[in-house]
N, C-alpha and C positions, 0 to 999 in steps of 0.2 A: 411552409414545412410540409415536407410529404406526408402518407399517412404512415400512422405507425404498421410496421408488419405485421403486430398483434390485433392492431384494428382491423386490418385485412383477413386475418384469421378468425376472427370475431364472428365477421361474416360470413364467412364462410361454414363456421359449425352454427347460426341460426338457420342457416340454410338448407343444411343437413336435416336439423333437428326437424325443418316445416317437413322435409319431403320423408321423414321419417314417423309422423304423424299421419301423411296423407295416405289415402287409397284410391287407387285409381278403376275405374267400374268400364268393363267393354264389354256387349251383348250382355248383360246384364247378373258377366261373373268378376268378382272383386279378384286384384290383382295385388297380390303384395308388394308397395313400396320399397326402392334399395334401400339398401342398409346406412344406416347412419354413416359418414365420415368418419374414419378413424382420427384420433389423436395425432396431431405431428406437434417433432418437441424441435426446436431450433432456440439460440444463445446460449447453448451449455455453455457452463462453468464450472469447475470447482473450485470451492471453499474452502477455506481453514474452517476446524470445526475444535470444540473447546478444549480438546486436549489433543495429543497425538494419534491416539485411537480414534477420533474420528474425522471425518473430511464430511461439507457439503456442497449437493449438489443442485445447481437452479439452474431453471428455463422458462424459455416462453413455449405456452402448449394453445394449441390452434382449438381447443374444445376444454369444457371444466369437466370431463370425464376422468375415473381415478385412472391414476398411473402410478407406476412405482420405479424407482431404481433398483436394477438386477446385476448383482455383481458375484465374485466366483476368483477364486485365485488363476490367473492367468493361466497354469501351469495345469489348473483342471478343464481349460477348455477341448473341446475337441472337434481340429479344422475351425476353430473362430465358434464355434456353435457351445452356448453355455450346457453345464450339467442341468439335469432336473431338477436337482434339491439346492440348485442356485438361492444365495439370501435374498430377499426380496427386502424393500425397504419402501414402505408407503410414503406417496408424494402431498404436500398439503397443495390443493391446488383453488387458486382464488380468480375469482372476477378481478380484472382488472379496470377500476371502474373510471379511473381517468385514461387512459388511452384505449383503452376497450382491449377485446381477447382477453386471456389468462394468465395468470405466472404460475410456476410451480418452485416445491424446493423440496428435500429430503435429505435427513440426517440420515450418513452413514456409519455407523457404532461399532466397536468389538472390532476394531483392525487389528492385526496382529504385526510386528515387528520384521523388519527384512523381507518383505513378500510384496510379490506384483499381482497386483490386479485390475481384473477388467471388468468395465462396469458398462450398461446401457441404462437408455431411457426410452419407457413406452408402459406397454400392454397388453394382453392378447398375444397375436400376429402380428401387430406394429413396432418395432423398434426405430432406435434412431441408430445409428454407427455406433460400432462398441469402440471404446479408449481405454487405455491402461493407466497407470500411478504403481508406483512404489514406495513401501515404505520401510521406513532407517530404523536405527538403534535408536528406543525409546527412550535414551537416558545417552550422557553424554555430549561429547562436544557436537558443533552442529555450523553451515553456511546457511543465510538466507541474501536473498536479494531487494535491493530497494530502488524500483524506479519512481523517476517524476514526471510527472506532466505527460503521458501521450498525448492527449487535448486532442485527437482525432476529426479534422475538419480545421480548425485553427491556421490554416497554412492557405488556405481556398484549394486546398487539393485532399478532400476522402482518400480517394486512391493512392496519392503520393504519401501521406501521414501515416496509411493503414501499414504501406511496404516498410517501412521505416519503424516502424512500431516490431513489425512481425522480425525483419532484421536483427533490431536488438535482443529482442528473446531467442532467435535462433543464435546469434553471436553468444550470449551471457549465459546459456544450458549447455552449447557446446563447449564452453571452457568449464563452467561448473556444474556439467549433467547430477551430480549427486546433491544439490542445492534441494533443500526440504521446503521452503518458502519462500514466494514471488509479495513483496510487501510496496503496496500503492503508497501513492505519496499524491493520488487522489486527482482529479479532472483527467477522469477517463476520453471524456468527449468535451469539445465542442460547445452543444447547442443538447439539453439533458433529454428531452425526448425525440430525438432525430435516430430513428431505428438508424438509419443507413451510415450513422459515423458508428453507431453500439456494434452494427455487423462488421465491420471495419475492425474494430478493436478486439473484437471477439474472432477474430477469423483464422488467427494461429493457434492448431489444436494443443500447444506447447499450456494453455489456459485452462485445460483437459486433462493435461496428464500431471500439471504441476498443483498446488492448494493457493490459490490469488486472495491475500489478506486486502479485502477492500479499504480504501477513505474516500471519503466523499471529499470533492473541492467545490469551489463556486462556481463552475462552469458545470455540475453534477447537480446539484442541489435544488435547481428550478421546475423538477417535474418528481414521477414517481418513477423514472424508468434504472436511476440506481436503484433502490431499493427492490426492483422488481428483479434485476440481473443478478444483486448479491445479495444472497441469505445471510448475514451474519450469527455470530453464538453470544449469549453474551449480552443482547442488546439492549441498554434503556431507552423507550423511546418517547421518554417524559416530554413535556412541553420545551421544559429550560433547552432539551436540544436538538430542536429545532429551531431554524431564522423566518417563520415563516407558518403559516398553518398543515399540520400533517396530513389531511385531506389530501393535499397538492402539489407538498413537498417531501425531500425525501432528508433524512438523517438521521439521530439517535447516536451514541457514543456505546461501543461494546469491548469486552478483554477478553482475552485466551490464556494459556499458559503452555506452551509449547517446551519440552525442554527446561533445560534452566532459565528460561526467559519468560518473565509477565510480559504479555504485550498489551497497552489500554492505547486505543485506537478513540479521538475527539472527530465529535464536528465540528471545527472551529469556525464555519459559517455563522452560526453564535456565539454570540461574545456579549451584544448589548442586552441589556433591562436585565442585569444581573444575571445571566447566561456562563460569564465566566467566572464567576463563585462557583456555578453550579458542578463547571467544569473540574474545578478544581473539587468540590465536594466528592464527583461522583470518583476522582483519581484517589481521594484520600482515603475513601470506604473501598475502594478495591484492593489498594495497598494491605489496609491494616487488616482485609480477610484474607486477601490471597498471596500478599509478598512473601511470607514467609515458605510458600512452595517453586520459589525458581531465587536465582544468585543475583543474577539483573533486573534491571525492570526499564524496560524501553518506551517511550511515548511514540504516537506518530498521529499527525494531524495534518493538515494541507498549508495554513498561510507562514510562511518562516517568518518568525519574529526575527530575527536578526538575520534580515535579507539583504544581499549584496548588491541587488540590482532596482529595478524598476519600482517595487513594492516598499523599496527601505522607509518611506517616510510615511509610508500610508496610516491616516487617522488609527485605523482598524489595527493598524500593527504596533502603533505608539501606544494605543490599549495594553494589546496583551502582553509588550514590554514592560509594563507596569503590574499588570495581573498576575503574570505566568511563574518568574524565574524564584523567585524568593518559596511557592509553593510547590515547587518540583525540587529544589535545593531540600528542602526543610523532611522530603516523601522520601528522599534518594533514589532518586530517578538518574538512570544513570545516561542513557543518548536518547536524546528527542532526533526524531524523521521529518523533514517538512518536505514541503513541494512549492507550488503557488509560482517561480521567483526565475523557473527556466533557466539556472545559471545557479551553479558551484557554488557551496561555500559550506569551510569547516571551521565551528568556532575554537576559541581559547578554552580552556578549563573554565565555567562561569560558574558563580557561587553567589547565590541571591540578588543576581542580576547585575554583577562587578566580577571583573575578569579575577580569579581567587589568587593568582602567582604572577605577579607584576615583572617579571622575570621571565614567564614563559616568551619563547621566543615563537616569529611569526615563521610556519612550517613543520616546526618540528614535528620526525617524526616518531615521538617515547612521548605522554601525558601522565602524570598519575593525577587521578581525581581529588584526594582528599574528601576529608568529610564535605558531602554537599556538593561536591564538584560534578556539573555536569556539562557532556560536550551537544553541541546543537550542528544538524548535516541538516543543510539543503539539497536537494537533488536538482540536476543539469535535466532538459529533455530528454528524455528516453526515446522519442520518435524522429526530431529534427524537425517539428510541426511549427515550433516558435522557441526565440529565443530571448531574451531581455541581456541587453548588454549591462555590462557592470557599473554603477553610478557613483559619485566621487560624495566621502562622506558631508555633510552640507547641516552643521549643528542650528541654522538658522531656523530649517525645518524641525528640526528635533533636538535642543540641545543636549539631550540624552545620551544622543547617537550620533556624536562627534567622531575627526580620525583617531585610528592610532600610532599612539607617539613611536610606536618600533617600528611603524611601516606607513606614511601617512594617505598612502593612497588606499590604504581599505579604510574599513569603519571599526569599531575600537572592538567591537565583539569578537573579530573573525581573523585565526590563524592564515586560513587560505581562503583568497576567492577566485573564480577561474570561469572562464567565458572565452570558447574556442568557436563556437558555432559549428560542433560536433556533437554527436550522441554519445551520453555516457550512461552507464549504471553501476548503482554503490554496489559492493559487497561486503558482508558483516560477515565476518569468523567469530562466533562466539565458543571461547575456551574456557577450559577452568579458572584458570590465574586469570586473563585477560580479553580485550576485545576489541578487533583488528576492524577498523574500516578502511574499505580503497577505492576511488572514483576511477573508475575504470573508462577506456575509450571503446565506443560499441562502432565506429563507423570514422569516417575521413570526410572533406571536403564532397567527395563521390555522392552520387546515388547509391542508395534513395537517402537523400539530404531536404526534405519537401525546401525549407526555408531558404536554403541556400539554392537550390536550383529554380525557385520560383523568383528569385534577387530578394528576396525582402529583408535576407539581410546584404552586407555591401561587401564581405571579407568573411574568409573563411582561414581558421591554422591559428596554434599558439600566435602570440606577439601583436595581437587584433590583426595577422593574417602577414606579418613579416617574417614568422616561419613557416616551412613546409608544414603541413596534418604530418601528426604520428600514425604508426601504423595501431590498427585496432588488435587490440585487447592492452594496447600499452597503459601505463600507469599516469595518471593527473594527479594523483594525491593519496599517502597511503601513511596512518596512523596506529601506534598501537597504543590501546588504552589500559591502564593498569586501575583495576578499581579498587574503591577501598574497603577495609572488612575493619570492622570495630578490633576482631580479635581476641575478643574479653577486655579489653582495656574502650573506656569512653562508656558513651550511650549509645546502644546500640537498639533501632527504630524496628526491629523486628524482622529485617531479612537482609543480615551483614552490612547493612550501612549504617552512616552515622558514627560518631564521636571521635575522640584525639582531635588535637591539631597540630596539622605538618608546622616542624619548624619552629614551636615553641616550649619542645624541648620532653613532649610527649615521649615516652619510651619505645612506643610502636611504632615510629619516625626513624626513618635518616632519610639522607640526601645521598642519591646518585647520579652519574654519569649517563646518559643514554646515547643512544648510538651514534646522533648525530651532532655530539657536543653540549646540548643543553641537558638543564637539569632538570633531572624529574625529582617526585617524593615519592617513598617505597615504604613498605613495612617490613621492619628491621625483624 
């Protein structure tokens, strides 16, 4: 592995630091040594920060001298040159003592609604490039986005993964520039301290001007170089989650509240020596503080328990099909995010880990949840770095995770699954009444395709490649989901979910039509 960048920059400010101590003596007059090395900041990011008013910002900085981030409503710059009484906002800046050089990071506070602004990172005389961000109606309906897997390097091509990666954010902002959140579905890279896939992935300034909701995956989790690129809000970084010693690893499970939306982001890296009790402890104490301030409450973590491809049978995932679903039913948790699986897939309505309406048909696009009912999205690559074709369900491995009877070539969990060997990325509409997901097409057959132009995979296009690629931005899969609200009638767990039951004659019940002939349950 190369060296890390930061380990180069390491070097670089010890270096400084000697010749900045030394004095140099000629004819026997002392000579002032140059001036320290300035600060240089490279890996910007921004962050979601714990509520809408704030956003953070991380980097790697080439010295531990302070630095702050300097921002200023874009609209007060003048010719790109900030005002004077610009907000300043102190950086915590630490050793980095597994890969050497430094990280930094800084909360930015008191944002105001509808306003653009531009922010730098530095010092002094030093800056790095100024970027801008915008921010929305604090309140109200709202889009975020959800990719999977860049995996950056995973293809044996950095460069081919990196274009591919940068395509689909350029594709997925131009259709929905006003998107408020870029939300991981975790294995950003690769190999977890390999600077040169992180510069890769980090290389679309679109990760600058938009707030990147990090997850860690298991291609993330082997060093400290997530944790050094994302500051998150929010964060426990208790023993239970971690896989591994926090010395050397990275993880922790943290929430936000964005909007009407809780978001509680796992590191599902842990799971064993009672790790996912823990998991579920720390979702259940977040609920009962903070659900009662947003309408939804979305899960997102990296390994899709009910995976349609490669992963379906994994030891690790026959765990958390056992752990997970009955405690997310029971919280009202209304759509879990995965990643991990490189390939599509939206499940049925599930309610304590059994599909809740034996009826729901495979596709449909109208859900109502009922009490407990919750839907589970895998995410497709977002880069085209790697793909896992779709696997036939196989109960010998799992009898759990047998087919299903309405479709027998998927697996009993999953409405749709879908494996094009294109790039796609989810979109969430979150509205009042309800909440839209659509798997959207980010790319075709074409470059940058890293997988497909490198052969590793054999076919490319709907039909395992007996149809023509759709043209991009077209639709693979598009859901609306109606959730459920107690109403006053039932139990209700503290933030609109919970109690009735659809269909047994409950008063807050009936049964309708949806748009595509099947039947949903509605509150009458």
């Amino acid at each position: 592995m190369k060296p890390s960048r930061s380990g180069r920059h390491l070097a670089l400010g010890v270096t400084a630091a000697a010749l900045g101590l030394a004095v140099a003596f000629s004819g026997g007059s002392a000579v002032a040594a140059p001036a320290p090395t300035p600060s240089t900041a490279s890996g910007i990011v921004l962050g979601v920060g714990a509520e809408e008013s704030q956003r953070v910002v991380s980097w790697y900085s080439s010295t531990g001298a302070a630095q702050v981030v300097q921002l200023a409503p874009t609209s007060r710059l003048d010719h790109g040159k900030f005002p004077r009484n610009a907000q300043q906002f102190p950086a915590t800046v630490a050793a980095n003592t597994v890969n050497g050089g430094f990280n930094a990071h800084a909360t930015i506070d008191g944002l105001k609604q509808r306003t653009s602004y531009s922010y730098r990172v530095g010092s002094g005389t030093t800056w790095s490039p100024t970027y801008t961000f915008k921010t929305q109606e604090f309140k109200g309906d709202f889009d975020f986005l959800f990719y999977g897997d860049p995996q950056i390097g995973s293809s044996g091509d950095t460069a081919k993964d990196g274009a591919g990666w940068a395509d689909t954010l350029n594709v997925s902002l131009a259709a929905n520039p006003d998107a408020e959140l870029l939300v991981s579905g975790g294995d950003q890279v690769e190999s977890a301290n390999t600077e040169t896939q992180w510069d890769a992935f980090l290389g679309s300034d679109k990760l600058r001007q938009y707030p990147w909701a990090a997850t860690i995956g298991n291609h993330d989790v082997g060093g400290k170089a997530y944790e050094q690129h994302f500051w998150t809000p929010n964060t426990d970084r208790s023993a239970p989650f971690y896989n591994g010693s926090p010395d050397t690893r990275s993880g922790g499970d943290y929430w936000f509240v964005y909007k009407d939306v809780l978001f509680i982001d796992l590191n599902s890296n842990a799971y064993a020596n009672g790790a996912d009790d823990a998991h579920i402890g720390y979702v259940t104490d977040v609920v009962k503080k903070h659900g009662g301030e947003a309408k939804y409450t979305v899960l997102v973590y990296h390994h899709a328990i009910y995976s349609p491809a490669a992963h379906a049978n994994d030891g690790d995932n026959q765990l958390r099909r056992q752990d997970f679903p009955t405690a997310f039913s029971n919280l009202g948790v209304d759509v879990v995010l995965q990643g991990h699986d490189h390939s599509y897939s939206r499940s049925y309505v599930i309610k304590n880990g059994q599909k809740a309406d034996p009826a729901e048909q495979p596709g449909a696009t109208q859900v109502a949840q009922g009490p407990g009912g919750v839907v589970y999205v895998t995410a497709n690559s977002a880069s085209g770095s790697k793909y896992y074709d779709l696997t036939d369900p196989d109960p010998t491995k799992d009898p759990n995770y047998g087919a299903d009877p309405l479709n027998p070539d998927n697996h009993w969990a999953n409405s749709v699954e879908n494996q094009e060997h294109v790039r796609t990325y989810v979109k969430v509409e979150v509205r009042d009444d309800k909440l839209v997901v659509q798997n959207v097409r980010s790319g075709t057959c074409a470059a940058p395709n890293a997988a497909v132009e490198r052969g590793n995979v054999s076919w490319c296009g709907p039909d395992e490649g007996a149809t023509r690629a759709k043209p991009v931005g077209s639709t693979v899969d598009k859901v609306v989901i109606h959730p459920y609200r107690s109403n006053g009638h039932g139990h209700d767990d503290g933030h609109g979910h919970g109690g009735g039951n659809p269909g047994s004659g409950d008063p807050c019940w009936t049964r309708q039509s949806g748009q595509d002939g099947s039947t949903l349950t509605a509150l009458s």
